[in-house]
C-alpha atoms as one frame of an Amber mdcrd trajectory, in Angstrom:
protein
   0.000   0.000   0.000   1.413   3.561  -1.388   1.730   5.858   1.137   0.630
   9.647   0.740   3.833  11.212  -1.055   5.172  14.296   1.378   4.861  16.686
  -1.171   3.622  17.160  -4.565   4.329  19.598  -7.326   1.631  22.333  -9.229
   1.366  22.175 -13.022   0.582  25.467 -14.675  -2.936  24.159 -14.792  -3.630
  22.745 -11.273  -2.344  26.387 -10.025  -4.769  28.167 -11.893  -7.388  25.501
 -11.039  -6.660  25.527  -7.627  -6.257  29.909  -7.057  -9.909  29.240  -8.848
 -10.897  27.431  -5.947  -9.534  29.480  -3.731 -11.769  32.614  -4.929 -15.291
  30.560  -4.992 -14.205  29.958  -1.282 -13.432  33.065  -0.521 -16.854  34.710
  -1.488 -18.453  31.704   0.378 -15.586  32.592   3.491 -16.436  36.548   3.501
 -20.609  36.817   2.682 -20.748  34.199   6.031 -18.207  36.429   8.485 -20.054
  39.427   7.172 -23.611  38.010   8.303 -22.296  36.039  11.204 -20.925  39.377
  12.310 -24.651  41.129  11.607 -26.385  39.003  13.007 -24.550  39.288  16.809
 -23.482  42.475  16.807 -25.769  44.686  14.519 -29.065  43.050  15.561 -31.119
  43.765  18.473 -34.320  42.545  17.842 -35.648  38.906  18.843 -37.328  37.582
  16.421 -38.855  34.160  15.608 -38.478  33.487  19.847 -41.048  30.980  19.516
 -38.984  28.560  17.206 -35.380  27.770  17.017 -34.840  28.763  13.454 -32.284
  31.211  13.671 -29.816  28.841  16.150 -30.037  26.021  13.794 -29.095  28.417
  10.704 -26.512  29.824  12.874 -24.883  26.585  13.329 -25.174  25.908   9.273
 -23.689  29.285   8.561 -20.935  27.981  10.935 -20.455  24.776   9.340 -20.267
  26.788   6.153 -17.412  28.719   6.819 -15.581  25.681   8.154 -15.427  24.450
   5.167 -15.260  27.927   3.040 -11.667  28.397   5.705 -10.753  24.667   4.677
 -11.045  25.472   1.304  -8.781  28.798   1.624  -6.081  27.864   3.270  -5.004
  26.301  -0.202  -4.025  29.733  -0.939  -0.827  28.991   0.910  -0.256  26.173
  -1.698  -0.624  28.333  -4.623   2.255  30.847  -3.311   4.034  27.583  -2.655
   3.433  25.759  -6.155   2.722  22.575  -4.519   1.456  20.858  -1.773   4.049
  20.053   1.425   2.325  17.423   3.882   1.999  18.322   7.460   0.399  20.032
  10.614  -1.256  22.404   8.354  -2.098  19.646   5.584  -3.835  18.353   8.135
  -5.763  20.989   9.617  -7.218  22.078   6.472  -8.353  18.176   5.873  -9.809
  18.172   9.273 -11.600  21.758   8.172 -12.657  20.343   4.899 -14.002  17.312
   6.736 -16.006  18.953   9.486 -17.539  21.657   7.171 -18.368  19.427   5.143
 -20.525  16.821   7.307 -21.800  19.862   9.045 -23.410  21.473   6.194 -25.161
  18.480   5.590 -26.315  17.735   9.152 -27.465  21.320   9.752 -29.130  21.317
   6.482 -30.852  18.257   7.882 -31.580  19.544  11.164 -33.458  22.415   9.697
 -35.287  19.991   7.489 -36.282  18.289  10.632 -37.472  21.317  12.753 -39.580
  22.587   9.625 -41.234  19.340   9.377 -41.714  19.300  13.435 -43.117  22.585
  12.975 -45.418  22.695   9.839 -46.182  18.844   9.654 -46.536  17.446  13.035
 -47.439  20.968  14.469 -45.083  20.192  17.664 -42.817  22.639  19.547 -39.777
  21.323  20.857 -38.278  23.382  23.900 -35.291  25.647  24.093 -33.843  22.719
  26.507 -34.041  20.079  23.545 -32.836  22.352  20.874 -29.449  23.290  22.890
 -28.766  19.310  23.726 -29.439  19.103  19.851 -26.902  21.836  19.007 -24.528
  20.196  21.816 -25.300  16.715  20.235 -24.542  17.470  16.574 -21.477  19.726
  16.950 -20.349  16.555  19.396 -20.684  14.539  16.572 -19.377  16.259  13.731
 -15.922  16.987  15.903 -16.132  13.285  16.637 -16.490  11.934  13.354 -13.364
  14.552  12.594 -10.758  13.450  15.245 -11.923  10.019  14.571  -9.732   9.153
  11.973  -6.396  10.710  12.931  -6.526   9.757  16.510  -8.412   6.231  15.915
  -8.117   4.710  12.747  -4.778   6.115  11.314  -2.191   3.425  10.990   1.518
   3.886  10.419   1.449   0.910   7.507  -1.540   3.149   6.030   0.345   6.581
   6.695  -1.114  10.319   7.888  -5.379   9.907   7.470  -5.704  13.507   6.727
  -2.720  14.522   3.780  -2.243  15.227   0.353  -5.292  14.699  -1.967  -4.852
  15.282  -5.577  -4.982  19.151  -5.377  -5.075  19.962  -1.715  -5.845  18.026
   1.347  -8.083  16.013   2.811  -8.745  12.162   3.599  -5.998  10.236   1.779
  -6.642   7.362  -0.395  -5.185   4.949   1.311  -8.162   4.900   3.716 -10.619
   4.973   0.914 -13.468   3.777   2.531 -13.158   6.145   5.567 -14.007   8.800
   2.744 -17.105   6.838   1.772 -18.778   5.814   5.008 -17.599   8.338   7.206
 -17.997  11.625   4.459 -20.184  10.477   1.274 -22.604   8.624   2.920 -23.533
  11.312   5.649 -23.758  14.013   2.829 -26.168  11.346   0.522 -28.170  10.479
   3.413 -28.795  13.882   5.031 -29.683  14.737   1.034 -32.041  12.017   0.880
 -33.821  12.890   3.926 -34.142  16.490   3.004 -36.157  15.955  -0.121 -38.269
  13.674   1.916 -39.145  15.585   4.448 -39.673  19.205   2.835 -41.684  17.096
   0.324 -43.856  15.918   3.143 -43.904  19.387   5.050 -44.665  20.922   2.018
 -47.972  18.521   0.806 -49.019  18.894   4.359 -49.311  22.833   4.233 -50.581
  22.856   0.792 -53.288  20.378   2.088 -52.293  17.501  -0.443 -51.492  15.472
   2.406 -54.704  15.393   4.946 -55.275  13.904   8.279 -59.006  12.892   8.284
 -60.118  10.660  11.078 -56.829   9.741  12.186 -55.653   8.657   8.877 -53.525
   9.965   6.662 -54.899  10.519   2.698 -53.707  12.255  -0.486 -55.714  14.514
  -2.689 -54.591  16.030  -6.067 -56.682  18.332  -7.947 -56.557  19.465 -11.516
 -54.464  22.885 -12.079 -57.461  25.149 -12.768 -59.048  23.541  -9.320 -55.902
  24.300  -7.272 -57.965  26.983  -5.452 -59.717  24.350  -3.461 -56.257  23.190
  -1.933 -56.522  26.720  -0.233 -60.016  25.763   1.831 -59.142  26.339   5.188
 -56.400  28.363   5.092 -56.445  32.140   6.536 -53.588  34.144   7.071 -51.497
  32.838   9.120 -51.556  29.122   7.331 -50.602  30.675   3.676 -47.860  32.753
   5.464 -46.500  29.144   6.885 -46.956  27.833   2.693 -44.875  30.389   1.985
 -41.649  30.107   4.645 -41.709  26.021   3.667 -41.930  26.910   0.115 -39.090
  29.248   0.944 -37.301  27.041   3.047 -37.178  23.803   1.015 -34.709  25.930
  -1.183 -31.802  25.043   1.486 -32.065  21.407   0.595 -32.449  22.254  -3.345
 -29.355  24.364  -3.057 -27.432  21.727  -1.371 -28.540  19.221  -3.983 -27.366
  21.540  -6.824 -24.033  22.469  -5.388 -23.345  18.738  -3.810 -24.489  16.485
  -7.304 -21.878  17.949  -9.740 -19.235  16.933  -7.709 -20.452  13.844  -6.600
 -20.193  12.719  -9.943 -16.705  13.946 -10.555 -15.342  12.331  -7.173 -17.331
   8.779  -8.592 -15.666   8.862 -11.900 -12.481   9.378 -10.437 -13.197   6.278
  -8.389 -13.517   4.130 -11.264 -10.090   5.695 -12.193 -11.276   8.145 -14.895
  -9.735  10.808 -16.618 -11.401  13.926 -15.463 -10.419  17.461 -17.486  -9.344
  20.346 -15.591 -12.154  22.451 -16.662 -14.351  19.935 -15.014 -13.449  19.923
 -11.947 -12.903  23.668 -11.562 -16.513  24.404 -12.240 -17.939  21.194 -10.021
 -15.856  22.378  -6.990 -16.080  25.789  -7.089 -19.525  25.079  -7.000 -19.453
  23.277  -4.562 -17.293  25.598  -2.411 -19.838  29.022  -3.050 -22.545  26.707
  -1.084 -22.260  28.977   2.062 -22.644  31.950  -0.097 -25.785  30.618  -1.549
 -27.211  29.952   1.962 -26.310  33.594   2.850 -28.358  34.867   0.264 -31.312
  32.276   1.216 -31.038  33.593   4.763 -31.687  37.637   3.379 -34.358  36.139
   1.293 -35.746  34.343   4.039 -36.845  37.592   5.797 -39.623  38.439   3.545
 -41.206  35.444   3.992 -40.877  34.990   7.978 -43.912  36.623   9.805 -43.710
  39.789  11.922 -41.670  39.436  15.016 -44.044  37.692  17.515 -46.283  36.549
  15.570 -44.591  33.020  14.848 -47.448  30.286  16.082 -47.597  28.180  18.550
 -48.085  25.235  16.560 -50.732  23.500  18.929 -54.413  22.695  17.775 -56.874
  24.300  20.229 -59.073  26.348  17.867 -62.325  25.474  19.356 -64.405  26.850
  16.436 -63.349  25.491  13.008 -65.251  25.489   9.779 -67.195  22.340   9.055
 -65.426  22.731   5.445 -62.323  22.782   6.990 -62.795  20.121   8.812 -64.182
  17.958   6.368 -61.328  18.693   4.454 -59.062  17.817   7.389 -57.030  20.927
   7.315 -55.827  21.734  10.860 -55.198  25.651  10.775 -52.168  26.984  12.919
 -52.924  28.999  15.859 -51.346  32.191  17.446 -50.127  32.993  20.403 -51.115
  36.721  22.255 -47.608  38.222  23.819 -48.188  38.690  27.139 -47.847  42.215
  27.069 -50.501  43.313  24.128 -52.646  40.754  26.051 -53.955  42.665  28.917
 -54.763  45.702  26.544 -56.844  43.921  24.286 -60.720  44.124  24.999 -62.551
  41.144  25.862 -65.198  39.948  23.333 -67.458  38.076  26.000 -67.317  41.442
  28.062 -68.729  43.275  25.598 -71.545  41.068  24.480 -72.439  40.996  28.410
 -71.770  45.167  29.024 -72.447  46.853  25.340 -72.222  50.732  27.255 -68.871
  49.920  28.365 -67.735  50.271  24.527 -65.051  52.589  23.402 -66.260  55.562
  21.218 -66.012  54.181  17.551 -62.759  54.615  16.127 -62.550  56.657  12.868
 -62.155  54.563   9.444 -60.419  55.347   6.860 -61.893  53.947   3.308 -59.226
  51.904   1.440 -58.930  51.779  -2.003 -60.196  48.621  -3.832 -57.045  48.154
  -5.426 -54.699  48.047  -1.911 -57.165  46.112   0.095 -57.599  43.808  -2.320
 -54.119  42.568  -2.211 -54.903  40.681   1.152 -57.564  38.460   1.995 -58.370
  35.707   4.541 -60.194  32.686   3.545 -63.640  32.179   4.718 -62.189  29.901
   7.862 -60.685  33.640   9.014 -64.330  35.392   8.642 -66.458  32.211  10.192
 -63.842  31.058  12.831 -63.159  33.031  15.989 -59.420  32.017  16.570 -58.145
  32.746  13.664 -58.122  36.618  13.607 -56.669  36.551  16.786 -53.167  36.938
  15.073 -51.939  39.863  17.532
């Protein structure tokens, strides 16, 4: 068994593929520091306190510039023309490695939370989601100082050294990269799709729960509207952020499947041309910059601040058409502090004089207020206007 040579030497070619690599994860390295650095020292307001959204995305951003830092320290290489094995070698394989399984966990995790959220309508506590943050960064450092400090062999040589153009896992422990990189990254891809496609039938209303079993109903396009039976404001608001959100998973797919199938024909010991894998792995390597600008698009499609539900199901008045067509409508919880000032409906039915004078309204025009609507289970039910 060939052990890693200690150094290698650049071609014209590999330097210029390699300095192209180093720019794709560069963006990737400076769009996450610059929102990282936003988001805990420029903002002061706490939104979306009622889910755990913006910790798990934290922790993706994180895993993100992992590997966007992996992939830059091959600028030291370039200035070097070559590759030198050692301590730093290695570091930027363990990097690579860890930002690389990250991304792919924390893209599943948030896959996860959205389909606790939107499918099963559950709320997990702050408690659980810090032993799940604990759990998975646990792992991912595991799975990292694994190889080095458990599996490498001196008849295999160094786990983490040269590898073709930079560093990483080493070919002599070939199936280490397989079970212990690949198959996390397929898997967590795999599960994505399946989830978000679940979450995402469930909030349409493809997927229905109707006495306590679980049914799928497609209409034709022109009848689409019927899918929307049920909803009211807050319920096409959630469409929208799982619409939004299954985008993380999509990205991941795009930027992950290009060089999957580079890394597999090289497997099978093909010749693969420059070109080809400059454009797969750069790719690959602006994946944290393609979250970043996910996150900023995210923000239109999150509600207010405090208005995130509560994801239980104790409407007490429902439509009989929505609950013949087993749509379960989110509910919303009243802050604490608007609570107290807003006037009892049940008082007022039982004292009309105590009524405030009649506030003064304003006529809008046809063509602003008709821009939002609620469904007829916001004008029949009770609960469902109570989005404050």
């Amino acid at each position: 068994m060939a052990v890693s040579p200690p150094f290698t030497i650049y071609s014209e070619t590999d330097r210029t593929t390699v300095i192209f690599l180093v720019v794709a994860g560069l963006i990737s390295l400076v769009a996450l520091l610059v929102l990282l650095a936003a988001m805990f020292f420029l903002s002061k307001s706490k939104k979306y306190t009622h889910t755990h959204f913006q910790a798990y995305i934290v922790c993706l951003l994180l895993a993100n510039a992992m590997q966007a830092w992996g992939n830059t320290m091959s600028f030291k290489w370039v200035q070097q023309a070559g590759v030198v094995d050692g301590p730093f070698c290695a570091a930027q394989g363990g990097l690579i490695q860890g930002g690389n399984i990250g991304s792919a966990l924390w893209s599943l995790i948030l896959s996860l939370h959205l389909f606790n959220l939107l499918f099963l309508r559950y709320k997990t506590s702050r408690m659980i989601s810090w032993w799940i943050i604990a759990f998975v960064w646990s792992f991912i450092f595991t799975i990292v100082f694994l190889g080095p400090v458990g599996i490498q062999t001196v008849a295999r040589g160094p786990y983490f050294g040269i590898e073709r153009l930079s560093c990483w896992i080493t070919d002599n422990y070939r199936m280490e990269q397989i079970f212990l990189e690949y198959l996390i990254e397929y898997m967590a891809l795999f599960l994505n799709v399946l989830l978000h496609t679940a979450t995402l039938m469930r909030v349409r209303g493809n997927l229905l729960r109707v006495d306590g079993k679980w049914r799928l109903r497609f209409v034709p396009l022109g009848d689409s509207w019927q899918l929307a039976l049920g909803r009211d404001f807050t319920d096409s608001t959630m469409l929208r952020l799982a619409q939004h959100m299954v985008l993380y998973p999509l990205v991941y797919a795009a930027t992950i499947f290009p060089v999957s199938f580079v890394r597999l024909a090289q497997f099978r010991g093909a010749d693969i041309p420059a070109w080809a894998e400059v454009v797969t792995v750069s790719i690959f390597n602006l994946n944290g910059f393609l979250n970043v600008l996910l996150f900023f698009g995210a923000r239109r499609f999150f509600p207010e601040p405090g208005s995130i539900p509560e994801f239980t199901v104790s409407r007490k008045d429902v439509d009989a058409v929505v609950a013949q067509h087993g749509v379960t409508p989110f509910t919303l919880q009243r802050p604490a502090s608007e609570a107290s000032s807003v006037l009892d409906i049940s008082q007022v039915q039982a004292d009309p004089v105590s009524l405030p004078p009649p506030a003064v309204v304003h006529e809008v025009p046809e063509r602003v207020s008709s821009r939002r609507r609620f469904s007829m289970a916001s004008i029949n039910s009770v609960t469902p206007l109570n989005i404050f």
